[in-house]
N, C-alpha and C positions, 0 to 999 in steps of 0.2 A: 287206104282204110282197111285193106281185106288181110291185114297183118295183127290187123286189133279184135278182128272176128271171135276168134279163139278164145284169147282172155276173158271176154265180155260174154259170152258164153259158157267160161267155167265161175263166170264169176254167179250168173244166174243157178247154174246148177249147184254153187256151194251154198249160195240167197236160200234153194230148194231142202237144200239137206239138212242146213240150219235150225230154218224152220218147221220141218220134220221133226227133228232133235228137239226141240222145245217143246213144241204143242203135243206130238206123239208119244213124245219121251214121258211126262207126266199120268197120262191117264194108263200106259203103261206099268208105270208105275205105280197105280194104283191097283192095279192088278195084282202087283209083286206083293202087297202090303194086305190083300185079300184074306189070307190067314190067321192072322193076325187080330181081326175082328172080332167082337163077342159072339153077335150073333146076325142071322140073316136081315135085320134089320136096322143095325148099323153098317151091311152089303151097300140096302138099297141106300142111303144118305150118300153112301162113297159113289155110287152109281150115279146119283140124281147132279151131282156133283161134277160130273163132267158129257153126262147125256144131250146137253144141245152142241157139244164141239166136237164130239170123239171122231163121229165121221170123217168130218171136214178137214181134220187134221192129216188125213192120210192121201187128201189131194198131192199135199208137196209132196211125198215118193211117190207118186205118180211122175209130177213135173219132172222130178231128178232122175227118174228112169228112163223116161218118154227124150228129154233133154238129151242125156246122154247117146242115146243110142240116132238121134234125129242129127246131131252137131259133131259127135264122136264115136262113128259109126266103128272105127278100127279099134278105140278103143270099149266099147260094147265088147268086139268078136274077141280080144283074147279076155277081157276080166269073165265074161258068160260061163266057157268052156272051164273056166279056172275055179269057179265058184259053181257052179249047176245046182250041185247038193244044198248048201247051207243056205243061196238064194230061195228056190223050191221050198224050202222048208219054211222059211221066214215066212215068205207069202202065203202057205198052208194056213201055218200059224195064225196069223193076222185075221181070215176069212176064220178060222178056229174059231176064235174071242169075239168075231164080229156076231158070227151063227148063238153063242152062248150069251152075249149084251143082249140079244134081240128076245132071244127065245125065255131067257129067263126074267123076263117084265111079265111074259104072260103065262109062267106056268105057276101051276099050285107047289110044287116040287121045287125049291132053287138051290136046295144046295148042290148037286148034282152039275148046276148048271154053272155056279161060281166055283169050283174047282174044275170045271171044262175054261172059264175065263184065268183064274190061273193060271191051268198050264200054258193056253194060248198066250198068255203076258210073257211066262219066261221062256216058254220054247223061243218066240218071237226076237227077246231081247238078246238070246245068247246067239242066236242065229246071227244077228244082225253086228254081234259085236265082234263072231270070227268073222265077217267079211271085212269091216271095219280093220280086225288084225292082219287078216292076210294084205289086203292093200298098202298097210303100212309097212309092212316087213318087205313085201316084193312079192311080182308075179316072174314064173322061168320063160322069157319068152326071146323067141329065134327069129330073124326073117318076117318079123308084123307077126306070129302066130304063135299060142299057146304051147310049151314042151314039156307041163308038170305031167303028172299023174293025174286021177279022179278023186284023189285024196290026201292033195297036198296040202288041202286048208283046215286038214287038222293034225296041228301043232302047238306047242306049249304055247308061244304067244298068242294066239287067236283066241286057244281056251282062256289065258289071264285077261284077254280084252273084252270076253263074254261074262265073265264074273266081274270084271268091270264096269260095265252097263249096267250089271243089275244093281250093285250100288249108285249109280248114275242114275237112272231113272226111277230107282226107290227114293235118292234124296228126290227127285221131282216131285214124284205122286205124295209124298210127307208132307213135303211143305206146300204143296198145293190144298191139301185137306185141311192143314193148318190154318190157311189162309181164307176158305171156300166153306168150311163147315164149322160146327160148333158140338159143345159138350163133350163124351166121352169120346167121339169119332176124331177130333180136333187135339185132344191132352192126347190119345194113344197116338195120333200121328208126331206129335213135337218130339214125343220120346222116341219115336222111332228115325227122328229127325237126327237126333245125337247121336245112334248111332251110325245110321248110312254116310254123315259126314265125316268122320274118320275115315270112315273105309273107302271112300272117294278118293279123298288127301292119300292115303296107302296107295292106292293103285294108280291115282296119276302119278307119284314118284316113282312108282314100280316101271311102270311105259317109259318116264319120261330119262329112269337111266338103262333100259333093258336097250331100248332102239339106238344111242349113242354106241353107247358099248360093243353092238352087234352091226350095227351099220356104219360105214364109214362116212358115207357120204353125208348123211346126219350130224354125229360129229362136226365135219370139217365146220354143217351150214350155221350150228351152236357156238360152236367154240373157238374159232379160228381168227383173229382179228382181221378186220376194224369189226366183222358181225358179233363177235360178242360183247360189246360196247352200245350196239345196236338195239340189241334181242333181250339184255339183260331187265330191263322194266318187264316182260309179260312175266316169269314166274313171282317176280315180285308184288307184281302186281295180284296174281292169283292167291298170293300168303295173304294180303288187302283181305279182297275178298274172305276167303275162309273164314278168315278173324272178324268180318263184320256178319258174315251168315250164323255163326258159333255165339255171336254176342244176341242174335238178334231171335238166336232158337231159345237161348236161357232165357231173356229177360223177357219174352211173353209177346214180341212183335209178332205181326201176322202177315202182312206184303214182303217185308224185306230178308226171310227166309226165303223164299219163293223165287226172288229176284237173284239174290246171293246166288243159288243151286244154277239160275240160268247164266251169270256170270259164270261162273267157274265151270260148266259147260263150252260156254264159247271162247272162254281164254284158250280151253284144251283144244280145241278146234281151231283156233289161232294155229297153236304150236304146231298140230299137225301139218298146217297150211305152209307155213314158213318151214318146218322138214321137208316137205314133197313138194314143193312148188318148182318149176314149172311143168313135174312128173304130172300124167294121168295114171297113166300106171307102171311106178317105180318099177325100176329102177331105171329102165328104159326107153319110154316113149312118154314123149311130153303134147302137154295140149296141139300144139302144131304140127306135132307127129301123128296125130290123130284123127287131126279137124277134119272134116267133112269139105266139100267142094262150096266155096265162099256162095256163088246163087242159093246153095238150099240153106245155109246160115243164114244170108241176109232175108230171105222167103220166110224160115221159120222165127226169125228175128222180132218181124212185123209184126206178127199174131202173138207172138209171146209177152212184148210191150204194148201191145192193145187190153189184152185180159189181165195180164198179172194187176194192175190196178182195179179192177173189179174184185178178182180172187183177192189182195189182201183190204179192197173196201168192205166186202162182207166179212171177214175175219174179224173187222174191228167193230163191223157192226152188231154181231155176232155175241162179242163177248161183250159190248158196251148193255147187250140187252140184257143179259144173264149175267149180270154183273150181281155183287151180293154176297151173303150166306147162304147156303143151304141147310136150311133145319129138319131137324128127326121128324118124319111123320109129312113131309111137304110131297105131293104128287110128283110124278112126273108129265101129266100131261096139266 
């Protein structure tokens, strides 16, 4: 059994990052969309809008960090040295937009304090999408250990995967406002809905022929028979999608905009999955190159299958409760 360790620990940790992507990925995206606004008062609706989950949502990067580094310890030591900067900054960021949620419910002053939320959304997201890029593309590594520079993760793809995101978690936060609020706050998010879904479609095409092209091994795992007979239902499937989020942003729907953005989400996250799988960190070391000594897998194993069903039974209890609209002028306590 200690040969399936591995797998079943990346599979918790992609479970973690997933749902990171979803739940994180929206209220970030509300962030991105903060400008946008008329006034501080259609802020606080965008705000009141995701206030009982925003916390909660940044458990999973926790699990998936914590995960990592507990089950993939070698794989920790080279992505860490490889990334320092753009991680460091993420996590800045994050505590940024947490400091300026918090503090501008109780100041008399809020603008100040939502364009400090701002920037914390997009420092955040772009951070998060060069690390995303660098892992896709490859890390240099020799002998189990790191052999780039301290600034090898800024590169045209990392930057195209961070301007990525923010269309990615713009369509999230859009169609979550869509979905979640009403009146003016609701019509300017649908229209902003039309646009972030293009620019989505744009840039997953943009990844999905930049890393073929550039990567070999990618390539072979798309296109080489019998795998491309295989493979070929998920972009298909993702035009699906598009085409029912696009039908479902014109004609006035309010859940299945929402839905559509998390679909086409986790199809890309597929594809990723199926390019680098059984890699941890391309191009060279795979989950079992990685894995940790099977006792402290199966150790943290136990405790991770004891609580993850508490962590996503309040998840669902969570939103079951704050389920609704949120309207102009509603508290937040």
């Amino acid at each position: 059994m200690e040969w399936y360790l591995p797998p079943i620990w990346a599979a918790i940790i992609g479970l973690a990052v997933a749902m990171y992507i979803v739940l994180d990925g929206f209220d970030l995206g509300i962030g991105i969309t903060f400008p946008f606004a008329r006034d501080e008062a259609e802020r606080d609706q965008m705000m009141r809008s995701i206030a009982p989950f925003w916390d909660g949502n940044e458990t999973w990067l926790v699990l998936g960090g914590a995960g990592l580094f507990v089950a993939f310890p070698r794989a920790y030591a080279v992505i860490m040295p490889a990334l320092y900067l753009p991680v460091i900054v993420m996590l800045l960021a994050l505590v940024f937009r947490g400091i300026a949620f918090e503090f501008r419910v109780v100041s008399h002053s809020k603008s100040g304090w939502s364009q400090a939320f701002f920037a914390g959304s997009i420092v955040a997201t772009v951070a998060q999408g060069v690390i995303l890029g660098n892992l896709i593309q490859g890390i240099a590594v020799k002998d189990g250990g790191y052999t780039g520079g301290s600034f090898d993760w800024a590169n045209p793809f990392a930057l195209l995967c961070g301007l990525a995101l923010i269309a990615g978690y713009g369509l999230l936060g859009a169609t979550w406002l869509t979905m979640k609020t009403d009146g003016p706050v609701a019509t300017r998010a649908r229209q902003q809905a039309k646009y972030f879904l293009p620019a989505v479609l744009i840039f997953m095409a943009a990844v999905s022929l930049w890393t073929p092209l550039t990567e070999a091994r990618i390539a072979a795992r798309w296109f080489s028979l019998p795998n491309f007979y295989y493979l070929w239902p998920v972009p298909s499937v993702t035009a699906l999608i598009a085409f029912a989020t696009w039908r479902g942003i014109v004609t006035g729907r309010e859940a299945l905009p929402f839905l559509g953005a998390i679909g086409l989400f986790m199809l890309g996250y597929l594809g990723l999955v199926i390019s680098n799988f059984p890699y941890l960190v391309p191009p060279s070391l795979t989950v079992w190159d990685t894995a940790a000594a099977p006792s402290s897998q199966t150790f943290m194993l136990i405790g991770t299958l004891v609580l993850l069903p508490f962590v996503l039974g309040y998840i669902v209890l969570i939103y079951w409760l704050f389920r609704g609209k949120v309207h102009a002028g509603d508290s937040y306590h």
